[in-house]
C-alpha positions in Angstrom: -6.4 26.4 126.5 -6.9 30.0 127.4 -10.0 32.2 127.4 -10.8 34.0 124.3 -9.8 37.4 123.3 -11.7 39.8 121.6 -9.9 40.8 118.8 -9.1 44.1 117.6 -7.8 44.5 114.0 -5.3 41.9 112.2 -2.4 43.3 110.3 -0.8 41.4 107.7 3.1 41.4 106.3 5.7 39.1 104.0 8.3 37.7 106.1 10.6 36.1 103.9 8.5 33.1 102.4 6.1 33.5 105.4 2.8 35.6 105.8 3.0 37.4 108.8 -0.6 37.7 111.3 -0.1 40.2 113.8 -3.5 40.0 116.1 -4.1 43.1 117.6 -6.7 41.9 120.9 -8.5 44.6 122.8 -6.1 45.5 126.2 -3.0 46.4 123.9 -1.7 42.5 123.7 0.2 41.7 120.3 -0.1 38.3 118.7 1.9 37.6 115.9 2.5 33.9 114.1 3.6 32.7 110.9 2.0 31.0 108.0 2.9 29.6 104.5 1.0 31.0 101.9 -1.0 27.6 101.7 -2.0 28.1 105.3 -3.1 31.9 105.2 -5.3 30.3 101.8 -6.5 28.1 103.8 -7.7 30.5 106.5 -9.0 32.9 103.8 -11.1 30.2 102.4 -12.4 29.0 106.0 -13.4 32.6 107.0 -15.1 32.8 103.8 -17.0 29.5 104.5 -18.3 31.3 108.0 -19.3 34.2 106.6 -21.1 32.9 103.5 -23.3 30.4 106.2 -26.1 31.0 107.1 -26.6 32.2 110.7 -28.6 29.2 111.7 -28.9 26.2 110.8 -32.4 25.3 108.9 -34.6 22.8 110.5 -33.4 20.2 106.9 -29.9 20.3 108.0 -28.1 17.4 110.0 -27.4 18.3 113.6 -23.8 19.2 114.1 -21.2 16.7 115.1 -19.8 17.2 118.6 
């Protein structure tokens, strides 16, 4: 696996029955990938789940598995 990227901005666009990512990482370097409609839900719902969290775990909480 590579090293991560910073990103820069994400543009989105229909591509037939497709959703479209283009990932725009700092440096000028274009990533673009498909995803079905159920897949780009299912990333919206995950990035909601992150940002809703809280941004540290309270001392009740189980510890994360590895």
């Amino acid at each position: 696996m590579s090293a991560a990227k910073i990103l820069a901005r994400i543009l989105t666009s229909r591509v037939g029955p497709h959703i479209e990512l283009a990932l725009a990482l700092q440096g000028g370097e274009v990533v673009k990938v498909l995803a079905t409609p159920d897949q780009a839900d299912r990333l919206v719902d995950e990035l909601e789940d992150l940002l809703n969290a809280p941004d540290e775990p309270s001392p009740d909480d189980p510890p994360e598995a590895a």
